[in-house]
Backbone atoms as SQL, in Angstrom:
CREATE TABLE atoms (id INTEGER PRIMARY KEY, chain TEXT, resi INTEGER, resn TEXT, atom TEXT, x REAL, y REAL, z REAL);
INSERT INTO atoms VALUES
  (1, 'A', 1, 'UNK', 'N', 217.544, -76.925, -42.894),
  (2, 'A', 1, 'UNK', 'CA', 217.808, -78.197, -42.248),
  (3, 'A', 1, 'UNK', 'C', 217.285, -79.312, -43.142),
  (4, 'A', 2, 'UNK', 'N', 218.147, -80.443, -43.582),
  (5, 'A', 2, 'UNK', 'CA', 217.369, -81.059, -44.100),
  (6, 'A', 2, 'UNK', 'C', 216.718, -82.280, -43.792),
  (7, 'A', 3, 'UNK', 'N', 215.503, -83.134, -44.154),
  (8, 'A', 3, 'UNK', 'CA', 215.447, -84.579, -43.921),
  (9, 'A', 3, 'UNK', 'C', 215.979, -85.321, -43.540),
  (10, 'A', 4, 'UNK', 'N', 215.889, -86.295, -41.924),
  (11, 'A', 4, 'UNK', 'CA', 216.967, -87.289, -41.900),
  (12, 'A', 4, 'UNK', 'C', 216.351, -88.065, -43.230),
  (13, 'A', 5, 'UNK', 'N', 217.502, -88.714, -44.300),
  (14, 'A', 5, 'UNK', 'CA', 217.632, -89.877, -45.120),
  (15, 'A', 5, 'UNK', 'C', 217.556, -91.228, -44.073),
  (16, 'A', 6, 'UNK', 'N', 215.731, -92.198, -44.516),
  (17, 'A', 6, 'UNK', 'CA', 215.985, -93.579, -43.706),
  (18, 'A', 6, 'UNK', 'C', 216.037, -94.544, -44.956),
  (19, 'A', 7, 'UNK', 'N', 216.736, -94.381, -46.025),
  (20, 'A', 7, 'UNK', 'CA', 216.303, -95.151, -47.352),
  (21, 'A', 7, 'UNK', 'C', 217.284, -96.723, -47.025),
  (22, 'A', 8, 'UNK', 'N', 218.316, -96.390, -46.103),
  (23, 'A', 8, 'UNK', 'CA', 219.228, -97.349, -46.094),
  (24, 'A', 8, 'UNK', 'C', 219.210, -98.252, -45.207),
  (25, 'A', 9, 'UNK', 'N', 217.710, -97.994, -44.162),
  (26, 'A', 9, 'UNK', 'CA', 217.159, -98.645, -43.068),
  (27, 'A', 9, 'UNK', 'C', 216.431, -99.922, -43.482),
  (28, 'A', 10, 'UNK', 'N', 216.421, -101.170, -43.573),
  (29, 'A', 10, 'UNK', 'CA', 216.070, -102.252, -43.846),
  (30, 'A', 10, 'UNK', 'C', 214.724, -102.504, -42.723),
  (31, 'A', 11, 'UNK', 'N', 213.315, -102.595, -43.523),
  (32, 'A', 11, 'UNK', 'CA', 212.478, -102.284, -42.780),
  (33, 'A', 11, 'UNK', 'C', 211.190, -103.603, -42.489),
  (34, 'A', 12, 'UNK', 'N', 211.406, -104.679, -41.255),
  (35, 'A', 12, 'UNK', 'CA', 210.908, -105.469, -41.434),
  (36, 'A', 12, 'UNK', 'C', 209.209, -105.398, -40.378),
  (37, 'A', 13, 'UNK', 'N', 208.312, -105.827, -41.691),
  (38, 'A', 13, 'UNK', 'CA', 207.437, -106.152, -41.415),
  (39, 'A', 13, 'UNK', 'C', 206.851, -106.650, -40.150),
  (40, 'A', 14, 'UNK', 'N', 206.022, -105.992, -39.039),
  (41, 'A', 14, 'UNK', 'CA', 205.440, -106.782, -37.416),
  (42, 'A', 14, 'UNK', 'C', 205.377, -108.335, -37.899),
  (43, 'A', 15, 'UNK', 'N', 205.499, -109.590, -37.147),
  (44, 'A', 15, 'UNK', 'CA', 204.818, -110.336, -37.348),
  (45, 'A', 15, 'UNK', 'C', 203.451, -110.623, -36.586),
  (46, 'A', 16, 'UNK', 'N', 202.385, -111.035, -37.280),
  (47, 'A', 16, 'UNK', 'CA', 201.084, -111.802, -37.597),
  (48, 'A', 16, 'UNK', 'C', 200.425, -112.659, -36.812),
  (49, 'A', 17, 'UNK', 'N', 201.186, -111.698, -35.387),
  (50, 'A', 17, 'UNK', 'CA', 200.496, -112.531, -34.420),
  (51, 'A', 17, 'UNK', 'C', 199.452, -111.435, -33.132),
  (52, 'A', 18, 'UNK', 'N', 198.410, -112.463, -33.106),
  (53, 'A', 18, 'UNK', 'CA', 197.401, -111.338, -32.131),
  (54, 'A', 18, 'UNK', 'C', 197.676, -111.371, -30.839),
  (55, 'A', 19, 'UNK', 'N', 197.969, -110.142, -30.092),
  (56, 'A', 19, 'UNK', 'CA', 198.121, -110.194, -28.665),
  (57, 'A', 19, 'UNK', 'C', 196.959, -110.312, -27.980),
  (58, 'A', 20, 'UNK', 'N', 197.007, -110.781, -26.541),
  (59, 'A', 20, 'UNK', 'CA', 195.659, -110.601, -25.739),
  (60, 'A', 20, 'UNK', 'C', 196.012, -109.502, -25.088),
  (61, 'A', 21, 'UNK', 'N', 195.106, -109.180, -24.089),
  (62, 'A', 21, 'UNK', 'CA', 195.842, -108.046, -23.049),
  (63, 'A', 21, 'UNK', 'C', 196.971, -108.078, -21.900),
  (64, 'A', 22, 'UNK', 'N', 197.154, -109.099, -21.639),
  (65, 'A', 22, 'UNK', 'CA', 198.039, -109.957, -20.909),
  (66, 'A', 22, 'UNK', 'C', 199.028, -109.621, -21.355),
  (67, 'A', 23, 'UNK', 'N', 199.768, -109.502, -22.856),
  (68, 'A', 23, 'UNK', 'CA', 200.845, -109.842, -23.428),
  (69, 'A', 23, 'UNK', 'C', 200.803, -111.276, -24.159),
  (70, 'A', 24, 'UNK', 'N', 200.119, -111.868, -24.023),
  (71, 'A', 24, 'UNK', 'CA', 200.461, -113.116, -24.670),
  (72, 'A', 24, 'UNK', 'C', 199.579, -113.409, -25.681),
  (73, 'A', 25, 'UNK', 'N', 200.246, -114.409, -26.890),
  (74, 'A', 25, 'UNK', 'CA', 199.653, -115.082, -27.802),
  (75, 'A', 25, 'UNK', 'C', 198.086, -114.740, -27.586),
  (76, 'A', 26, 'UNK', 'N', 197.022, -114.609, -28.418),
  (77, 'A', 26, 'UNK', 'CA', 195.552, -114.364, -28.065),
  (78, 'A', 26, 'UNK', 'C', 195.315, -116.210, -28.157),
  (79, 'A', 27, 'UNK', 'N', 195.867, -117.151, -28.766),
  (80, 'A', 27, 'UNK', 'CA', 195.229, -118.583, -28.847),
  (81, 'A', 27, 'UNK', 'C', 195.635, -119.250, -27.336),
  (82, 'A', 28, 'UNK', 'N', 197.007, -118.481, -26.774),
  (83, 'A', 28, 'UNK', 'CA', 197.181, -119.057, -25.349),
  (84, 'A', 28, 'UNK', 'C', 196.743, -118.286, -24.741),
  (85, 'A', 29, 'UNK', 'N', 196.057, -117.456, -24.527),
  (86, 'A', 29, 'UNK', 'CA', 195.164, -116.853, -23.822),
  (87, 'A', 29, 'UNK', 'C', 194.061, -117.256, -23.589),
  (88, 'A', 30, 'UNK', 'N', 193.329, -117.971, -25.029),
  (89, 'A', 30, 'UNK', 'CA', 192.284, -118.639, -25.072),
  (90, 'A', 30, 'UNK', 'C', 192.232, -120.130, -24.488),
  (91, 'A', 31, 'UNK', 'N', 193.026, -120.517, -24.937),
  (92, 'A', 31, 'UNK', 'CA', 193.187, -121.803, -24.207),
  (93, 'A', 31, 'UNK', 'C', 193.271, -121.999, -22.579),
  (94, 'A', 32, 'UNK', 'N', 193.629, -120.902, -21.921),
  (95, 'A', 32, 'UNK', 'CA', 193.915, -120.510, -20.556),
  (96, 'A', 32, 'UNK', 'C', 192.407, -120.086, -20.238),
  (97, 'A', 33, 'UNK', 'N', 191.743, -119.409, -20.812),
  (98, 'A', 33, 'UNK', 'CA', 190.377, -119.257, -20.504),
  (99, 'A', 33, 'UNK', 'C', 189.532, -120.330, -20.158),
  (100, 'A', 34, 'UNK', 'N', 189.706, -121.125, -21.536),
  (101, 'A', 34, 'UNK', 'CA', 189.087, -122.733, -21.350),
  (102, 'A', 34, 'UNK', 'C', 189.264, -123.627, -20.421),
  (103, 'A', 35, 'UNK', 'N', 190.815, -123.553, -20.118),
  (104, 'A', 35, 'UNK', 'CA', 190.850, -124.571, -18.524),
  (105, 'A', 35, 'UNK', 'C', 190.510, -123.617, -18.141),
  (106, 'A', 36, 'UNK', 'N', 190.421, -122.576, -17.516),
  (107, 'A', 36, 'UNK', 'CA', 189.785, -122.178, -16.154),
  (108, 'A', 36, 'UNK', 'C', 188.192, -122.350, -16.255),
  (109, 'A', 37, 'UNK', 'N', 187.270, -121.963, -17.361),
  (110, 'A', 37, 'UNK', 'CA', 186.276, -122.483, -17.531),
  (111, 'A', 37, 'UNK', 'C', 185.449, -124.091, -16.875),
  (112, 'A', 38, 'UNK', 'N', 187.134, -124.953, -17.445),
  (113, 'A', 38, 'UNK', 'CA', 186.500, -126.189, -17.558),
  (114, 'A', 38, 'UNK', 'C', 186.492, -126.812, -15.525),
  (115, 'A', 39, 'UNK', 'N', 187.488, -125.513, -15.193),
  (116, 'A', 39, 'UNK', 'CA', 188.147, -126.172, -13.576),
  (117, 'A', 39, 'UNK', 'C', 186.866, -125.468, -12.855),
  (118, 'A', 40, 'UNK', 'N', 186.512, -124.350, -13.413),
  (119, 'A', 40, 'UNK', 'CA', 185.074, -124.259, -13.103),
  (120, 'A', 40, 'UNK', 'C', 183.522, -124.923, -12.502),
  (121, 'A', 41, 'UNK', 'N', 183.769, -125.318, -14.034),
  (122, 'A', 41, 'UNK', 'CA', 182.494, -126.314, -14.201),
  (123, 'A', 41, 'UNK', 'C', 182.949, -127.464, -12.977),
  (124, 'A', 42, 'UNK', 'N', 184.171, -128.336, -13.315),
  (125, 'A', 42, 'UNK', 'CA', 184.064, -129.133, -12.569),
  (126, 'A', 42, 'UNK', 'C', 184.444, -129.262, -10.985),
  (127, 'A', 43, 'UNK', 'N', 184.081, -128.003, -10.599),
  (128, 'A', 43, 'UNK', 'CA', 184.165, -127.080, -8.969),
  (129, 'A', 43, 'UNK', 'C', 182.932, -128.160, -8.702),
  (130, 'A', 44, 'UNK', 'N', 183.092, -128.988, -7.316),
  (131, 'A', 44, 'UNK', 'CA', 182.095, -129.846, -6.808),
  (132, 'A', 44, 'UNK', 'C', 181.379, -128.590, -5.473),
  (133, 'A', 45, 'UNK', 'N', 179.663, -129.325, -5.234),
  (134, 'A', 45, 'UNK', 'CA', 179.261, -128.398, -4.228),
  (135, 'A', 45, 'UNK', 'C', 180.259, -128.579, -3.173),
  (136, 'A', 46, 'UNK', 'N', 180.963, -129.536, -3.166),
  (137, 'A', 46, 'UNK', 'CA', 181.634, -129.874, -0.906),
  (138, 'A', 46, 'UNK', 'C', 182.817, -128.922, -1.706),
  (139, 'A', 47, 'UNK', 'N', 183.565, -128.658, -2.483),
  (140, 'A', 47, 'UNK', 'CA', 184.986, -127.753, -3.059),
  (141, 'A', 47, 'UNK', 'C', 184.224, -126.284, -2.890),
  (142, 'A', 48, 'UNK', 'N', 183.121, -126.097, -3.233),
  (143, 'A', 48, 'UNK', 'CA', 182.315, -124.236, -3.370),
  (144, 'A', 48, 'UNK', 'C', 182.147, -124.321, -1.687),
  (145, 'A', 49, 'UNK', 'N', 181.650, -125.496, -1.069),
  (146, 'A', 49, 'UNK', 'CA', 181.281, -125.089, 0.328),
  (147, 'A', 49, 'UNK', 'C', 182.515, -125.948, 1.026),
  (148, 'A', 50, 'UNK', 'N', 183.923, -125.592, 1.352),
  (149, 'A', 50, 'UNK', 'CA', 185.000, -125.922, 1.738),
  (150, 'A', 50, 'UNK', 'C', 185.014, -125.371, 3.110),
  (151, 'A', 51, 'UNK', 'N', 184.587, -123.892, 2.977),
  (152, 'A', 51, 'UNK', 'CA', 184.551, -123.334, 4.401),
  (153, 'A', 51, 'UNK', 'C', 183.856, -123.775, 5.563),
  (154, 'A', 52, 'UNK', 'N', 182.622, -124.172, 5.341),
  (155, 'A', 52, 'UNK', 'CA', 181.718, -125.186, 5.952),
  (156, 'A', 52, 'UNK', 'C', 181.918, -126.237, 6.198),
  (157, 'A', 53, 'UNK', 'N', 183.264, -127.236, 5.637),
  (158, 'A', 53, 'UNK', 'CA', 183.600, -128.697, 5.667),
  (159, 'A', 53, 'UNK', 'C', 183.561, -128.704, 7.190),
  (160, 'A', 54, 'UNK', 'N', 182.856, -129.729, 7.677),
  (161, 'A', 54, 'UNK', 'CA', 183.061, -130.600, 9.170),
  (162, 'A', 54, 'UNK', 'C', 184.375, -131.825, 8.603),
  (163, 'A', 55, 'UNK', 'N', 184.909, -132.099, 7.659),
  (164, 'A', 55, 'UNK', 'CA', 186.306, -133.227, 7.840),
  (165, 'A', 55, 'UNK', 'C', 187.157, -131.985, 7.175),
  (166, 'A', 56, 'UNK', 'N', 188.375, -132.464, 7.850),
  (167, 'A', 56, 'UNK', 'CA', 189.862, -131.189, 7.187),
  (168, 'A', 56, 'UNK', 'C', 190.373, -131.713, 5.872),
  (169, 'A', 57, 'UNK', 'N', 189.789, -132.982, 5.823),
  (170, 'A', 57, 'UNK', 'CA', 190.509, -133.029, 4.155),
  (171, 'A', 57, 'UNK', 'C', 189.303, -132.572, 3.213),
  (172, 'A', 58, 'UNK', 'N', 188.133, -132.311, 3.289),
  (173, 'A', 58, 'UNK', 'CA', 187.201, -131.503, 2.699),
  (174, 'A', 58, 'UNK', 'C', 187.852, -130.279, 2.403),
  (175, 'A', 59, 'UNK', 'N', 188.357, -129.479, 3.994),
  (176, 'A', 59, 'UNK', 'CA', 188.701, -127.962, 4.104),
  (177, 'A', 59, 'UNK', 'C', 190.141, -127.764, 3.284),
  (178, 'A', 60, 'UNK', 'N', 191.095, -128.701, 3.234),
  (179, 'A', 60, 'UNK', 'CA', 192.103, -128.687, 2.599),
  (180, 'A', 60, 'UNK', 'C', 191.975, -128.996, 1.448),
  (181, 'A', 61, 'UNK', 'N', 191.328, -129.675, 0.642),
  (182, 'A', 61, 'UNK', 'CA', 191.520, -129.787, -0.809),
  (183, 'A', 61, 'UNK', 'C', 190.659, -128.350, -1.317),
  (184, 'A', 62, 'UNK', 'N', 189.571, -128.354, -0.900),
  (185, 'A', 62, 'UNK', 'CA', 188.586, -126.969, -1.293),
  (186, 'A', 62, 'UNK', 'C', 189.895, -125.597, -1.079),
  (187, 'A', 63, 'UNK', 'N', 190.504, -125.562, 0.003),
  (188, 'A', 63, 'UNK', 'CA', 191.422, -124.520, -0.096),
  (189, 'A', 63, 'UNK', 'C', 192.073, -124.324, -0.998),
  (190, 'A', 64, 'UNK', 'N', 193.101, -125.653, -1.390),
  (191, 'A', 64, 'UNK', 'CA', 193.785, -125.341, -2.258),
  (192, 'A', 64, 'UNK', 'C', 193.251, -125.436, -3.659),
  (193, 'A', 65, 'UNK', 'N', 191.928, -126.111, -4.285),
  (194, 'A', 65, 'UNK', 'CA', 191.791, -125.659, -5.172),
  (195, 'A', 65, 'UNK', 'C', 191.101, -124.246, -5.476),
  (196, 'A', 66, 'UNK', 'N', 190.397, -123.454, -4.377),
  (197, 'A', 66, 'UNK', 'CA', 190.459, -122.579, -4.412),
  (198, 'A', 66, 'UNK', 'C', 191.361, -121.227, -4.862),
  (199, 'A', 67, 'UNK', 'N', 192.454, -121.791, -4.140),
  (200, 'A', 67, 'UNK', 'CA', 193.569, -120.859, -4.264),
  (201, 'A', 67, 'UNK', 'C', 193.808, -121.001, -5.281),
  (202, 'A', 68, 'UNK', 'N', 193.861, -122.037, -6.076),
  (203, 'A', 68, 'UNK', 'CA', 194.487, -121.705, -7.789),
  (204, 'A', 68, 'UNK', 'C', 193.562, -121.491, -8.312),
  (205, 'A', 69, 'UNK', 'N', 192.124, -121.326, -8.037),
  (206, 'A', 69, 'UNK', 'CA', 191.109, -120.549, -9.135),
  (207, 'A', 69, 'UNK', 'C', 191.135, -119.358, -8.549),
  (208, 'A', 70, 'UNK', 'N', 191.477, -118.636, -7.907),
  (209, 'A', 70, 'UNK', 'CA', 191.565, -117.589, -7.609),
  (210, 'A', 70, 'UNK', 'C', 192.901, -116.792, -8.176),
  (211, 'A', 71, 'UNK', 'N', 194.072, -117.628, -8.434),
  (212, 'A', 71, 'UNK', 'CA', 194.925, -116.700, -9.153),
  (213, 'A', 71, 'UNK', 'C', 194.575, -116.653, -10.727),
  (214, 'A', 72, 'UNK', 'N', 194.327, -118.284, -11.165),
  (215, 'A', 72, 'UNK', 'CA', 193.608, -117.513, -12.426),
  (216, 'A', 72, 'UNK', 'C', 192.408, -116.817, -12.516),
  (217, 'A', 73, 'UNK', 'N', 191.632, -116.760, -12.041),
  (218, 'A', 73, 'UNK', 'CA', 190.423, -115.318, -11.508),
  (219, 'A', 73, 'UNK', 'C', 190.553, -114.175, -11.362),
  (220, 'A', 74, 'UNK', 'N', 192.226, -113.621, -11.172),
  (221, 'A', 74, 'UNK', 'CA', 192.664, -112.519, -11.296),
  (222, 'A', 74, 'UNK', 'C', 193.169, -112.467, -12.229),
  (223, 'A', 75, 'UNK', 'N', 194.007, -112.987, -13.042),
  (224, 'A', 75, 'UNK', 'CA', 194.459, -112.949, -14.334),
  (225, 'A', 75, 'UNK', 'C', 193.890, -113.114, -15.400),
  (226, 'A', 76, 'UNK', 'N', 192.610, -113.858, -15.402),
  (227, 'A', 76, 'UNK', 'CA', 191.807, -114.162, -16.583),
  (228, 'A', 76, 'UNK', 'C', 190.455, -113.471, -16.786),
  (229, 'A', 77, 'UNK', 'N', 190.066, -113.245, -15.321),
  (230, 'A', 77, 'UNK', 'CA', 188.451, -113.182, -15.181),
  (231, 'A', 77, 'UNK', 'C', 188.515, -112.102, -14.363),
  (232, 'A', 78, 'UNK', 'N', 189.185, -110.690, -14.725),
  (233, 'A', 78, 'UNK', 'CA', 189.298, -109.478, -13.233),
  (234, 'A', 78, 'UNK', 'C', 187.886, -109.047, -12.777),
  (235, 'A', 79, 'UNK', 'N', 186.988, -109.351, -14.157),
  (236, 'A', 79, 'UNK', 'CA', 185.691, -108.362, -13.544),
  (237, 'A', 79, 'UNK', 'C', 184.826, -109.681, -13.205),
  (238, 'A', 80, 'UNK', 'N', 185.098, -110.973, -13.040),
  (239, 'A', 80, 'UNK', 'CA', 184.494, -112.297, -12.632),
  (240, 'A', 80, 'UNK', 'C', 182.992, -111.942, -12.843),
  (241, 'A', 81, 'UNK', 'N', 183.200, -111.835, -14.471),
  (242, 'A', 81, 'UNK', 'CA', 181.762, -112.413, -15.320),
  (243, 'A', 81, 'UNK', 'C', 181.528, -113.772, -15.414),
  (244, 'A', 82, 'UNK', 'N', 182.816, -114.594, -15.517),
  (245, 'A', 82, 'UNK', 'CA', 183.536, -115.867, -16.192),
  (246, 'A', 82, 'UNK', 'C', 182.810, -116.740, -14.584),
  (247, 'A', 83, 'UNK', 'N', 183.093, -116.020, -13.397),
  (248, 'A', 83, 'UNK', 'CA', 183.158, -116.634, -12.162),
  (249, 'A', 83, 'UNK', 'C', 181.292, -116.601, -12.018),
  (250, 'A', 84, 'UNK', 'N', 180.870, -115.608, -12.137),
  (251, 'A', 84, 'UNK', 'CA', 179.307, -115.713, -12.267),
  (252, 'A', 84, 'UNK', 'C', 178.937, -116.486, -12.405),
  (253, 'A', 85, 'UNK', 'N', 179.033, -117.076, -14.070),
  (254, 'A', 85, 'UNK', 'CA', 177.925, -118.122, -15.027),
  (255, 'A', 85, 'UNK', 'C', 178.230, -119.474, -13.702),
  (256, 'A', 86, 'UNK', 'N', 179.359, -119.665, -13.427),
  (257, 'A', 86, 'UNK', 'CA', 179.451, -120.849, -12.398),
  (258, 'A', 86, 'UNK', 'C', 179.204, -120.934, -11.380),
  (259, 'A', 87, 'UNK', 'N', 179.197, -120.239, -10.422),
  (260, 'A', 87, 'UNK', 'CA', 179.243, -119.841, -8.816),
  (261, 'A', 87, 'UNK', 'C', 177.775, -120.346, -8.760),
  (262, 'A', 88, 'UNK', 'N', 177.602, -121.451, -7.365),
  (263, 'A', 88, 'UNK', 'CA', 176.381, -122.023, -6.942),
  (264, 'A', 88, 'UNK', 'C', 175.608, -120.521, -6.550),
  (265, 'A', 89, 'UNK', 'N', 174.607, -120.604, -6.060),
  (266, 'A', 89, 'UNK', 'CA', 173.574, -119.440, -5.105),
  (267, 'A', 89, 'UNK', 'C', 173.976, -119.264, -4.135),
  (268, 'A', 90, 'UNK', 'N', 174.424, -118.070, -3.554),
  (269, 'A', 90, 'UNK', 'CA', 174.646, -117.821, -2.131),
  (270, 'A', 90, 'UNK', 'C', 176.620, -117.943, -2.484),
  (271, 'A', 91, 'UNK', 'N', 177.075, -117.396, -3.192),
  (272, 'A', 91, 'UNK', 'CA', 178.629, -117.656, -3.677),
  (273, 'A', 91, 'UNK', 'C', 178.682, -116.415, -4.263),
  (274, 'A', 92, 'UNK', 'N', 179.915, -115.700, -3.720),
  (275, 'A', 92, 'UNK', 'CA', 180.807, -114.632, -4.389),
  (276, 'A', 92, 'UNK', 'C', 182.287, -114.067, -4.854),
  (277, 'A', 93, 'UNK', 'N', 182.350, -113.733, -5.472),
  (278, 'A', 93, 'UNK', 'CA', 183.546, -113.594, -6.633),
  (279, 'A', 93, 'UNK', 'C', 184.648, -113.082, -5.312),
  (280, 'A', 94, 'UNK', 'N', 185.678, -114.008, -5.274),
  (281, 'A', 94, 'UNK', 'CA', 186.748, -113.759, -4.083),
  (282, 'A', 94, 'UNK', 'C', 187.295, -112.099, -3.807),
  (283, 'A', 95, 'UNK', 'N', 187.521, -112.175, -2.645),
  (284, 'A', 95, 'UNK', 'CA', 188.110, -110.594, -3.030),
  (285, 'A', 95, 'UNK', 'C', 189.735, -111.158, -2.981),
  (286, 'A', 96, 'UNK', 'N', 190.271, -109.893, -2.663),
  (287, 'A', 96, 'UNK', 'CA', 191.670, -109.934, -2.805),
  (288, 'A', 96, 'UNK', 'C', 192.157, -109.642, -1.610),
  (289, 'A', 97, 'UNK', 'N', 193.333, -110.503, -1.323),
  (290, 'A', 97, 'UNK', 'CA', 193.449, -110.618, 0.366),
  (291, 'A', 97, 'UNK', 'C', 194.751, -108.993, 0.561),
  (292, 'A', 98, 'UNK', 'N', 194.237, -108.890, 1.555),
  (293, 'A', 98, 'UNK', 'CA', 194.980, -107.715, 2.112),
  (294, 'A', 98, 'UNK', 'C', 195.892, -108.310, 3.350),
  (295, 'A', 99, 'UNK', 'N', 197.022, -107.738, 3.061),
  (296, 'A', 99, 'UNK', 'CA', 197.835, -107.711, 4.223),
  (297, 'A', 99, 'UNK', 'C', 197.858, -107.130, 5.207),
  (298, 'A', 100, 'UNK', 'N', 198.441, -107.255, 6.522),
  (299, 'A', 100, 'UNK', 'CA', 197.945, -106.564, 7.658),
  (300, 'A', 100, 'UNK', 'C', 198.444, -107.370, 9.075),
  (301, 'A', 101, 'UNK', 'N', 198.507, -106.239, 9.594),
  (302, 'A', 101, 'UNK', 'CA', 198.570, -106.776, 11.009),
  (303, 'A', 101, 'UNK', 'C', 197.106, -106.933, 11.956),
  (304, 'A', 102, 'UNK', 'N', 197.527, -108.481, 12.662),
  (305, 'A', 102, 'UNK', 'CA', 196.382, -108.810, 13.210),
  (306, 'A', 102, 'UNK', 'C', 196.014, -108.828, 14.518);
């Protein structure tokens, strides 16, 4: 049996770019780290203690910015080391909501 012949196969080089684990670019990955970092930092105590708000526009803005640090918190930060260094005292890394009948 002999050798398939690949001499006539035109053979181009990967390009030179680093993946993250995500799939994506490793510099937009990084950059995605950094805003979530920075949306972090600038998490106010009345936004960390939203649940506690006595006015509903306290409870409503804290919700919803919640909710979008929480999807990047799953995508960026799964083992929420990232969520640690920030989280006031008495604050824990969200879980993941389950569906269900109530």
């Amino acid at each position: 049996m002999l050798a398939p012949n690949f001499s006539d196969v035109a053979v181009r080089p990967f390009p030179k770019v680093r993946l993250s684990i995500v799939g994506r670019p490793a510099a937009e990955h990084d950059e995605r780290v950094r805003a979530y970092r920075a949306k972090l930092a600038a998490t106010t105590r009345t936004e960390w203690g939203y649940r506690m708000a006595d006015r509903s526009e306290h409870h409503n803005h804290g919700a919803q910015h919640f909710a979008a640090l929480q999807v990047l918190q799953t995508e960026l930060d799964p083992d929420g080391s990232i969520w640690r260094e920030y989280m006031p005292e008495g604050f824990d890394i969200p879980q993941p909501r389950v569906g269900g009948a109530a």
